[in-house]
KOLMARKE-748531 format. One record per residue (C-alpha): x, y, z. Coordinates in steps of 0.001 Angstrom, whole numbers, padded with zeros to 6 digits, always signed. Example, Ala and Ser with C-alpha at 12.3 -4.5 7.8 and 13.67 -1.06 7.14 Angstrom:
! residues 2
+012300-004500+007800/+013670-001060+007140/
This chain:
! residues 591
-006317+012661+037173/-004895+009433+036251/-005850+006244+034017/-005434+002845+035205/-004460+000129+033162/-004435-003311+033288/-003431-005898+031273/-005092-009468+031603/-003817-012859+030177/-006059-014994+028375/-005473-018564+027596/-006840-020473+024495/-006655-023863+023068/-007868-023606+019455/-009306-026796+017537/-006269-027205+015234/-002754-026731+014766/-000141-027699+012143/+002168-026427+009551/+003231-025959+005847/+004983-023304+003648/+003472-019823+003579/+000871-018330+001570/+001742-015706-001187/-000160-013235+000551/+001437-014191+004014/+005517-014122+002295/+004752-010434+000679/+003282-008754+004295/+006332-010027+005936/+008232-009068+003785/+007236-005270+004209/+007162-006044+007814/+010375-006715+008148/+011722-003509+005496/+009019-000945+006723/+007465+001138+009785/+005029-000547+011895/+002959+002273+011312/+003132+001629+007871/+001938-002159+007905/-000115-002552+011374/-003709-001391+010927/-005914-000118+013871/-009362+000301+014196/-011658+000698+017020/-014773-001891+016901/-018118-001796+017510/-019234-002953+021029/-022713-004082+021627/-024461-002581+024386/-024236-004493+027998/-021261-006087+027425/-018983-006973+030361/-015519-007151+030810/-015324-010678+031375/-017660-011546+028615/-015201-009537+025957/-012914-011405+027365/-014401-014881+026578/-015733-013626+023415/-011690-012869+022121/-010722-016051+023089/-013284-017872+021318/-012351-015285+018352/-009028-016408+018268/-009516-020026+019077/-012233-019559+015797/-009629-018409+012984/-006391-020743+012664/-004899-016832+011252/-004917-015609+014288/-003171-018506+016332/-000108-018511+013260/+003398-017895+014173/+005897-017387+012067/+009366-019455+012979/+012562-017788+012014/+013908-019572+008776/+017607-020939+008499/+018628-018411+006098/+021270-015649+007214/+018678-013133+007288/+016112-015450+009362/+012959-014860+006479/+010737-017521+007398/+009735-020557+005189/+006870-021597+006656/+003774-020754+009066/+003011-022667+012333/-000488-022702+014179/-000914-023152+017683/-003601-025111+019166/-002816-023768+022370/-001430-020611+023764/-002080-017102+025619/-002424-014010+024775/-002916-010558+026544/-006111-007918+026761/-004847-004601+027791/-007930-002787+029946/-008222+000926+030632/-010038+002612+032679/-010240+006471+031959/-009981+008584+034706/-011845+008888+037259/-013403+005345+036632/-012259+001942+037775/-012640-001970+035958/-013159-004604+037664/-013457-008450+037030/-009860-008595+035793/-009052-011952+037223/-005475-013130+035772/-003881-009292+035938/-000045-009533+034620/+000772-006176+035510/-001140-002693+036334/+000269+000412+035860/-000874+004495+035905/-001081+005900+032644/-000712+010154+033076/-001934+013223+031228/-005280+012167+030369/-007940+013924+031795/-010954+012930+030144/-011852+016365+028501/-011432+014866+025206/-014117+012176+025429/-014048+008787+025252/-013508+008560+021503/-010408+010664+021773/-008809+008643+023941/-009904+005161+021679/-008089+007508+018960/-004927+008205+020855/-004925+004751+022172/-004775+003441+018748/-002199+005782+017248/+000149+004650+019637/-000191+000912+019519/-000183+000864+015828/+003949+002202+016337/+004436-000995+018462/+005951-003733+016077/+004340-007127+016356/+006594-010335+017104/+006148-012861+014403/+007548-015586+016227/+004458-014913+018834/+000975-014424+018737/-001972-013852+018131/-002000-011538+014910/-003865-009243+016957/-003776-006694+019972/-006555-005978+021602/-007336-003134+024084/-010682-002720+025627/-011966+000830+027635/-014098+000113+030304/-015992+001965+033040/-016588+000143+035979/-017214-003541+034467/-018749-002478+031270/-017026-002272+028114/-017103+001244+026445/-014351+000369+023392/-012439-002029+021558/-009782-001188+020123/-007429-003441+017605/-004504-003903+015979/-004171-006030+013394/-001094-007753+012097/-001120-007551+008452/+000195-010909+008431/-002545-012455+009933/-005306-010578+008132/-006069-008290+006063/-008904-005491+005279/-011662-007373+004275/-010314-010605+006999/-010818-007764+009448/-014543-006733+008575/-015497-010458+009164/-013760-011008+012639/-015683-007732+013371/-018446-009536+012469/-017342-012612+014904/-016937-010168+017548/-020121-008803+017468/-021791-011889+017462/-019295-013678+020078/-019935-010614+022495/-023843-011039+022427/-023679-014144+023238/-024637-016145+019692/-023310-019530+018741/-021481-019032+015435/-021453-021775+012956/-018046-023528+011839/-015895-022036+009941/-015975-023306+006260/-013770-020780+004571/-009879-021778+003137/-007239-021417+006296/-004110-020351+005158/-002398-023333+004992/-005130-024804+002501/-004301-021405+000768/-001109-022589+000849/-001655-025826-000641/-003676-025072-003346/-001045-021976-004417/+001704-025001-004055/-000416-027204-006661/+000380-027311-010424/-002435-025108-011106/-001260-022982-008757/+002040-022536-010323/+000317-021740-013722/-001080-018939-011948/+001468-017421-010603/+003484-017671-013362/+000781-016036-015680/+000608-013208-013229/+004534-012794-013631/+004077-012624-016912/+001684-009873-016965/+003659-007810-014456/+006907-008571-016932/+004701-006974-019860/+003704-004053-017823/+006856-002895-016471/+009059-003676-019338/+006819-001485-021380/+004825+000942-019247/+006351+004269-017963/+008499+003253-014940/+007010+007062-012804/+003765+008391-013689/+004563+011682-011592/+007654+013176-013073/+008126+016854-012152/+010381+019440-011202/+008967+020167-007460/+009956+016071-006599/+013325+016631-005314/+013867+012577-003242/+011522+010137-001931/+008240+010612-000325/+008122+012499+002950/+004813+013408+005309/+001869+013454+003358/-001042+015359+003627/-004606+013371+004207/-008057+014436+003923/-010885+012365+003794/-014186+013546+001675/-017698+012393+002787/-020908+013228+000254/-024011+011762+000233/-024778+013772-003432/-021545+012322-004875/-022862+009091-003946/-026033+009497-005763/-024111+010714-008682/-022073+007126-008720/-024417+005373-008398/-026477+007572-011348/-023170+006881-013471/-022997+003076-012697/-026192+002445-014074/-025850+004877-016787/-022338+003035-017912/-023155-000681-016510/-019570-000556-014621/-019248-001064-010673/-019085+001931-009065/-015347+001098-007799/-014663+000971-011894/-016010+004418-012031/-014166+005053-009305/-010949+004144-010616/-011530+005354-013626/-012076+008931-012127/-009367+008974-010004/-006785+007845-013108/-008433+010917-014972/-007186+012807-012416/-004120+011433-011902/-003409+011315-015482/-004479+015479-015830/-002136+016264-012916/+000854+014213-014339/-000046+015446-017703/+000820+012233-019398/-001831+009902-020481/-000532+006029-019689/-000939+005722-015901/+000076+002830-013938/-001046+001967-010291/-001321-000597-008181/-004466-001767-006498/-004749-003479-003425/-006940-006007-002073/-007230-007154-005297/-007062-010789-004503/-011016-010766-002970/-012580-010199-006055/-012911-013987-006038/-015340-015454-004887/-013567-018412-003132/-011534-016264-000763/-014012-013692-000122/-014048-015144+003372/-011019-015985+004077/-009600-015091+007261/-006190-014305+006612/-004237-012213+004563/-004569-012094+000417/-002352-008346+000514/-001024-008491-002935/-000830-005719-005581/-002563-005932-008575/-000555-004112-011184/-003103-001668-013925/-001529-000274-016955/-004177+002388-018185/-004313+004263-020893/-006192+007939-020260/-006180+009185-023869/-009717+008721-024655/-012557+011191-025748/-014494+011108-022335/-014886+009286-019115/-017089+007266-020714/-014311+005212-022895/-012244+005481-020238/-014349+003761-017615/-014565+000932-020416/-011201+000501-020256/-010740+000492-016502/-013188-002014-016549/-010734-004334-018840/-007049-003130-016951/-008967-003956-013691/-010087-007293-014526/-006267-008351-016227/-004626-007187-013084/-007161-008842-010103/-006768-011970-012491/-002699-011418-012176/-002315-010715-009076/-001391-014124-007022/+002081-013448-007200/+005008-014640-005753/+006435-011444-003854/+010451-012320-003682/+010389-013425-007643/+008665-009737-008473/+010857-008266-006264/+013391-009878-008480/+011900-008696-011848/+011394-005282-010415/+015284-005316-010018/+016061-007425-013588/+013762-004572-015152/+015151-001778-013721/+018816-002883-014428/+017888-003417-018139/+015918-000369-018084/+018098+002080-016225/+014619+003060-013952/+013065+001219-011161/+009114+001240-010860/+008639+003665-007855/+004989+002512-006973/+003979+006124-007218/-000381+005755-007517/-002005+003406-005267/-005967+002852-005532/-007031+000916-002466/-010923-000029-002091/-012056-000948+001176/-015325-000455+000977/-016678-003768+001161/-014175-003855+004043/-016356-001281+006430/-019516-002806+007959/-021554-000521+007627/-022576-000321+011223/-018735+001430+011819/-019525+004423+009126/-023038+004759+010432/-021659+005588+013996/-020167+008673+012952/-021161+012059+013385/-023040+012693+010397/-021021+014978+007926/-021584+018910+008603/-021578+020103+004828/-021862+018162+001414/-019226+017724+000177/-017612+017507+003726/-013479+017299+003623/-011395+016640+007199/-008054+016767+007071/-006582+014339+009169/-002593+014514+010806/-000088+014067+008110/+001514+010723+008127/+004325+008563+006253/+003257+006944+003337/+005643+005342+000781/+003597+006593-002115/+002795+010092-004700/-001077+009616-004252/-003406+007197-002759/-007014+006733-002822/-008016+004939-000099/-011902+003984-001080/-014328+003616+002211/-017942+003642+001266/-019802+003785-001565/-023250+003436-000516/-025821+006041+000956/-022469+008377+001493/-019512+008390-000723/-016125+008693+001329/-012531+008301+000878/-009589+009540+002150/-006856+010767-000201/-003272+010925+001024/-000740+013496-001347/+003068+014083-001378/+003169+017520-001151/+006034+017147-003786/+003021+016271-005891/-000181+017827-004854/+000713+020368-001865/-002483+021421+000676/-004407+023113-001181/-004138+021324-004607/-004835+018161-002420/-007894+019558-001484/-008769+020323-005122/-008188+017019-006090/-010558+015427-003253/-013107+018274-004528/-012716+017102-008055/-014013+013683-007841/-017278+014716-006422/-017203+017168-009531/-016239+015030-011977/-019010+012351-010677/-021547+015033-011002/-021271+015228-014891/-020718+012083-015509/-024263+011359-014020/-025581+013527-016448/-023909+011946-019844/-020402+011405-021021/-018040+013693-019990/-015456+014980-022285/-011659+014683-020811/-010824+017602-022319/-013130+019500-020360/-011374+018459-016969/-009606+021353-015911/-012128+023777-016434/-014437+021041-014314/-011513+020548-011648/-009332+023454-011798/-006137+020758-011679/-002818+022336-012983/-000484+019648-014971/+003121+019244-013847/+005794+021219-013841/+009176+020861-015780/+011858+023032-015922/+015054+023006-017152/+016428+020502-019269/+013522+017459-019514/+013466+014534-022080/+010980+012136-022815/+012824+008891-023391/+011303+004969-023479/+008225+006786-022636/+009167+008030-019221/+010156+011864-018882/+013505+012301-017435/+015263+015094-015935/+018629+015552-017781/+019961+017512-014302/+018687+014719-012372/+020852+012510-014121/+023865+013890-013837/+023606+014920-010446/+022490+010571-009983/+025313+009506-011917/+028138+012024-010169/+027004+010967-006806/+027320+007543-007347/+030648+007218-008739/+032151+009923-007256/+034081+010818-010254/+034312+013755-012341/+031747+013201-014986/+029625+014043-018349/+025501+013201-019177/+024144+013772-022509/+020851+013069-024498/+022715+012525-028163/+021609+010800-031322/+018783+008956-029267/+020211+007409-026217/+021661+009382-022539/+025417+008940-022566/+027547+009213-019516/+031370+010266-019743/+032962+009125-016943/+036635+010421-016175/+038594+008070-013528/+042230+006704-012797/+041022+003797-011153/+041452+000571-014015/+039187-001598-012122/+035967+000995-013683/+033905-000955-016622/+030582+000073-017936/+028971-002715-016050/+030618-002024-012723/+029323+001550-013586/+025983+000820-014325/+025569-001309-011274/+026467+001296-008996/+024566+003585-010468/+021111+001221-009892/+022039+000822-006773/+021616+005124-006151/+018569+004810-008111/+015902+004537-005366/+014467+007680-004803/+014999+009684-007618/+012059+009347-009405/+012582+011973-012030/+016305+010540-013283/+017334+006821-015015/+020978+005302-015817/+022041+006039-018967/+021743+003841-021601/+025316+003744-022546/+029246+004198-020670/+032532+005487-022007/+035346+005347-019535/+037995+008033-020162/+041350+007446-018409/+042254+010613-016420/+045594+010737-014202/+044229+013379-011900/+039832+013218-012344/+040103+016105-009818/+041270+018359-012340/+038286+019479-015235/+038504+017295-017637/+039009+017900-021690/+037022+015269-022770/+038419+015272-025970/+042077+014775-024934/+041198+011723-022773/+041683+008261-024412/+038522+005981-024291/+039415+002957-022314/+036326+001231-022320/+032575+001441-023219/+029149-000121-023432/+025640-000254-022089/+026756-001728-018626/+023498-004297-018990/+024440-007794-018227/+023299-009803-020393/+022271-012843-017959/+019843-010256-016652/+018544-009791-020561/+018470-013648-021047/+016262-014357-018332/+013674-011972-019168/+014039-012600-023153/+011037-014858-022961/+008607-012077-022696/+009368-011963-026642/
């Protein structure tokens, strides 16, 4: 049995057109387009189709989607820089773009007027159902890299039967929109596809984003929210997770999402009972957790989408993808307090969190240079659940237990642990995605199981945080060998050394003495200063969560560093902190 595909070009002419510099929101999301996996960035989702609809009329109803939202017609020209980063965003007011429609087998489509190509697609055989193959469809155009020098921002595939559309599946550029920009063009579609007039669009388009981030008041912003993320990461421990079972960077993790109508009673029980949102509770739950696992009690994360939480871009077509940065403190007598306080990080870091991406890229690197760690972005909360219509998580099966967990196929996530929020009404459901140098299978498992638990007290009354792991059964890290706590960040002495000896390639010495980690560094080359040192150094950093540079350098002249060296016989040829002290004068305003 074979599929057929086709593959149908649609032409557009949108309303508008024009140009100007990019948003905030637009510069960060290529920015991790361009350094990470498509699979990483791209987001795809199958939409809801409404019953009757016909090929040709999807058709007309994508082009008027497109033509609608000035996102989806932006390009993004290659700059004049070496490395091509663009400056500034172009929409078309007229071009083309291509529907890919499949037939499964055994059926045919027809209407497809305008076919570019057609072509057999092999090895499916229908025995996994329509919704598998919407599934597999979209796993493997999410790989597929979008060209931001072309558009539209999206790619759409529609599964058809005869001349009636069965799916629609999409995948977004996150360049051209975002989570909650996607739950409204879902909303488009729906409309566009049964045939309603929509009215105009009255919402910012990104390039009056863009002005209004270019104004003076603007500026202010941004600069305020640099400010904050200067305070943060200057003081805040650089890795929550530091433990002996995280030997590099993240690999596959481990995904499971949790569904319970019960746990979303008990939310709701403890939003009323506290007067926070239940995504505060949320948060506040899952830091609990994170903190108990870590066993340390300042957490930082990042949360995404943060940028909605006003109320002038809560429409917004576009993308507003920019972290907000949450310094929490977990050492409080019960949830209670600490849901309080979530309340208060949560609001300073949605308020902070227009940034401009290359200048905290920048600070990340000023920071961790001064520092001698660089902030790994190990916990990521990410609440999408205003970004679901709720039509999407009413079409699914409904869950076969309560609590229900589903383990989905592990994938490649640049973080420790993620909770990735999906509904909080009527049914409670996230999806939480583990390092297993973290939180292996099972204790990932036990995690997802523990937020239901902990919600289930805390619906009752305040909940004690010292009662946790008899509530959750959550172990705390792990650290052996030799382990010290320094500028508030634990730090593996053997880490260290085996960080600093890689680097330099040259026989070496770390020690924690009188306060500070000291590296002895043997060498016959002259050219060797602290500062050369230090930089090179940094630049192994990435990765090794659970080491830091020292904090001071003392060059030994050795004829032969091959040979062990008697550090004692070795004359002392230079020494210092390696820290530049540009790099300390340009953050010395934080005071």
């Amino acid at each position: 049995m074979t599929e057929s595909i086709r593959r149908i070009i649609v032409r557009y002419s949108g309303a508008s057109s024009g140009f100007g510099p990019l948003t905030l929101g637009q510069d960060n999301m290529i920015r991790c387009i361009r350094r990470d996996r498509p699979e990483q960035i791209n987001k795809e989702s199958v939409w809801p189709v409404p019953d009757g609809v016909t090929v040709p009329a999807a058709l007309d109803a994508l082009r008027r989607l497109v033509e609608r939202h000035d996102s989806l017609r932006t390009v993004f020209p290659a700059g004049p820089g070496p490395d091509g980063f663009p400056e500034r965003q172009l929409v078309c007011g007229e071009g083309e773009f291509t529907v890919t429609v499949r037939a499964p087998a055994g059926r045919s489509v027809e209407g497809s007027e305008g076919v570019a190509a057609f072509e057999a697609f092999e090895g499916f055989d229908g025995s996994g159902g329509i919704d598998a193959l919407a599934d597999e469809v979209g796993r493997a155009d999410v790989a597929v890299p979008f060209d931001l020098t072309a558009g539209p921002r999206l790619r759409f595939t529609l599964l058809a039967e005869a001349d009636r559309v069965l799916r629609l599946i999409v995948v977004v550029c996150h360049a051209g929109a975002d989570g909650a920009a996607t739950t409204l063009l879902i909303q488009d579609w729906l409309a566009l596809a049964a045939g309603q007039e929509l009215p105009p669009v009255t919402a910012r388009t990104p390039l009056e984003v863009a002005a209004v981030e270019q104004s003076d008041q603007g500026r202010r912003k941004a600069a305020a929210a640099l400010r904050h993320w200067r305070k943060v990461l200057s003081a805040a421990p650089q890795a929550v997770f530091a433990d002996s079972r995280i030997t590099g960077p993240p690999d596959g993790v481990a995904a499971v999402v949790l569904r319970s109508r019960t746990a979303a009673a008990d939310l709701a029980a403890t939003s009323r009972r506290t007067g926070a949102s239940p995504s505060v509770v949320l948060l506040a739950v899952f830091a609990a957790l994170v903190a108990r696992r870590a066993d340390r009690t300042d957490v930082v994360m990042s949360a995404l989408s943060a940028n909605r939480q006003r109320a002038v871009m809560a429409d917004h077509i576009g993308t507003l993808a920019q972290d907000a940065l949450l310094a929490l403190d977990t050492d409080a007598d019960d949830l209670d307090e600490l849901i309080g306080r979530a309340k208060v990080a949560s609001l300073a870091g949605y308020w902070h969190s227009t940034i401009p991406a290359g200048e905290v890229w920048a600070l990340i690197e000023d920071i961790a240079h001064l520092r001698g760690s660089r902030f790994p972005r190990q916990v990521v909360v990410n609440d999408l659940s205003l970004t679901i219509p709720e039509a999407m998580s009413e079409a699914r099966p409904a869950p076969t237990s309560d609590p229900e967990l589903t383990w989905l196929p592990d994938q490649p996530v640049a973080v420790r642990v993620m909770l990735n929020i999906l509904r909080i009404s009527g049914s409670l459901e996230f999806a939480l995605v583990a390092c297993p140098q973290v939180l292996d299978r099972e204790e990932t498992g036990r995690f997802a199981l523990a937020v239901p638990a902990v919600l289930e007290a805390a619906a009752r009354g305040p909940v004690p945080l010292a009662e946790l792991p008899a509530l959750t059964g959550l172990g705390g890290a792990v650290r052996a060998g030799a382990w010290q706590r320094i500028e508030g960040s634990w730090v593996d002495l053997d880490a260290v050394r085996a960080l600093v000896a890689d680097a330099l390639g040259a026989a070496t010495r770390v020690e924690f003495a009188d306060g500070r980690l000291v590296a002895r560094i043997a060498t016959a080359d002259p050219e060797l200063t602290p500062s050369l040192a230090h930089r090179t150094v940094i630049g192994a950093l990435p990765g090794r969560d659970t080491a830091m540079a020292p904090q001071h350098y003392v060059v030994h002249a050795a004829a032969d560093p091959a040979l062990p060296p008697h550090w004692g016989e070795l004359a002392v040829v230079a020494e210092g902190t390696g820290r530049c002290p540009e790099v300390a004068g340009r953050l010395a305003p934080l005071g």
